[in-house]
C-alpha positions as CSV (number, residue, x, y, z in Angstrom):
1,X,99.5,105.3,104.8
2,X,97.1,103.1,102.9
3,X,98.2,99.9,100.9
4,X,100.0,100.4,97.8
5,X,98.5,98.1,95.2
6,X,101.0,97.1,92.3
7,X,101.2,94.9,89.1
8,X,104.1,92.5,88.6
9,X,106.7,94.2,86.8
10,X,105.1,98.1,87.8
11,X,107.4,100.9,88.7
12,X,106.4,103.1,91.1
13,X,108.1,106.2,93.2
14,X,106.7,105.7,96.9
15,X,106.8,109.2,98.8
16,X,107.2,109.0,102.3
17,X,106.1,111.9,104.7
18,X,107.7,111.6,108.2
19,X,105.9,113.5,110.8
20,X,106.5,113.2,114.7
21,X,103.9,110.6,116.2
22,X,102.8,112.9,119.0
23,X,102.9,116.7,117.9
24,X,102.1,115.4,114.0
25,X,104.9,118.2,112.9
26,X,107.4,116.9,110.2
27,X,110.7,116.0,111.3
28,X,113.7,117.4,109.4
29,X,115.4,114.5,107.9
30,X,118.7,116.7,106.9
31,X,121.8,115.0,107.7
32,X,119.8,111.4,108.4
33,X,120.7,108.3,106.9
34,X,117.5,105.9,105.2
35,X,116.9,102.6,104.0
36,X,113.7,100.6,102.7
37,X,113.3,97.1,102.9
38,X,110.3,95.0,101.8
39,X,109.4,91.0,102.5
40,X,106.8,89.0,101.7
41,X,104.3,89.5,104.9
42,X,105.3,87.2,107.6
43,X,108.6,86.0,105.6
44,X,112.1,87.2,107.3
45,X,114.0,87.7,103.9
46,X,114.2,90.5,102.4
47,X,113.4,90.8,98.6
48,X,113.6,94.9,98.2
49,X,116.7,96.5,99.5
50,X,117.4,100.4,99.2
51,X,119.9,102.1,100.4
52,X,120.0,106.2,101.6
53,X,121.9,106.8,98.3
54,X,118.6,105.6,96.3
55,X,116.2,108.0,98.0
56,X,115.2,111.0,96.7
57,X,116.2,114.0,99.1
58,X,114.5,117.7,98.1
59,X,111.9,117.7,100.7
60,X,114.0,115.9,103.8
61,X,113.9,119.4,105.8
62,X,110.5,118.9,105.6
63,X,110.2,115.4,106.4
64,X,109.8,114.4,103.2
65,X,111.5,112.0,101.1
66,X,111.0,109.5,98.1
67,X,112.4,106.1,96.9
68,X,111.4,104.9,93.0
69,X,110.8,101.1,92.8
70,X,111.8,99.6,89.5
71,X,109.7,97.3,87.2
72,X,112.5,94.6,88.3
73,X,111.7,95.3,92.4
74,X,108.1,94.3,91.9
75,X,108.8,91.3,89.3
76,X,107.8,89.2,92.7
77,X,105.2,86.8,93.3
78,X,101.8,87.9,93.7
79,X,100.8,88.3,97.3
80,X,101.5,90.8,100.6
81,X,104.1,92.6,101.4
82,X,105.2,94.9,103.8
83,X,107.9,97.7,102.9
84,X,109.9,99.5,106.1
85,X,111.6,102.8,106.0
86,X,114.2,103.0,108.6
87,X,115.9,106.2,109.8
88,X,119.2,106.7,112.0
89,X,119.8,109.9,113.4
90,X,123.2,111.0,114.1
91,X,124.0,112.6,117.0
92,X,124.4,111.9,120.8
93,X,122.6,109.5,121.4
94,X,122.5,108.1,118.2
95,X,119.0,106.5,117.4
96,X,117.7,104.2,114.7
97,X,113.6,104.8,114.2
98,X,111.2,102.9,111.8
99,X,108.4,104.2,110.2
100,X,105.0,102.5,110.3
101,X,104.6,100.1,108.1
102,X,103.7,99.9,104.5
103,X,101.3,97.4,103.4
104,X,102.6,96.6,99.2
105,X,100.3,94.0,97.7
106,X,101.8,93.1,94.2
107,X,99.1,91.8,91.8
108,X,99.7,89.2,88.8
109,X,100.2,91.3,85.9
110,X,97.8,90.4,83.1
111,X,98.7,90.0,79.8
């Protein structure tokens, strides 16, 4: 996925396409539980939290799925970020992936 470039104070809905790393097929996300995280690059704390009740769901049998950033989430300071989607399946065994990562640079917003 390329970078997502963003004013201070923009909201956005970030759509996430989750395919299988080796066949490229779309996995079916039915029944999975997300979340999305996003820290300043090479900063431990989180500053963007969502949680699997915030994402939108109409495409998960098809691997895809959708969270909406709010003008508030990207009120940060300028600079890199890097935004995570993680996915647990359920099931035996049970199995947490993560998605490539997402590069979010957050611009100043101009007046």
């Amino acid at each position: 996925m390329a970078d997502l470039v963003l004013k201070q104070g923009e909201a956005k809905t970030i759509t996430f396409t989750v395919t299988d790393a080796d066949t490229g097929s779309a996995i079916d996300l039915t029944g999975c539980t997300l979340a999305f995280a996003m820290r300043l690059q090479n900063i431990v704390a989180v500053v963007v939290s969502k949680v699997d009740g915030d994402f939108g769901r109409a495409g998960e049998a098809t691997g895809v799925v959708t969270i909406f950033l709010t003008g508030t989430d990207t009120t940060q300071t300028p600079g890199n970020y890097v935004g995570e989607l993680k996915i647990l399946f359920t099931g035996s065994p049970v199995a947490v992936d993560k998605s490539v990562d997402l590069d979010i640079i957050i611009q100043r917003a101009t007046s």
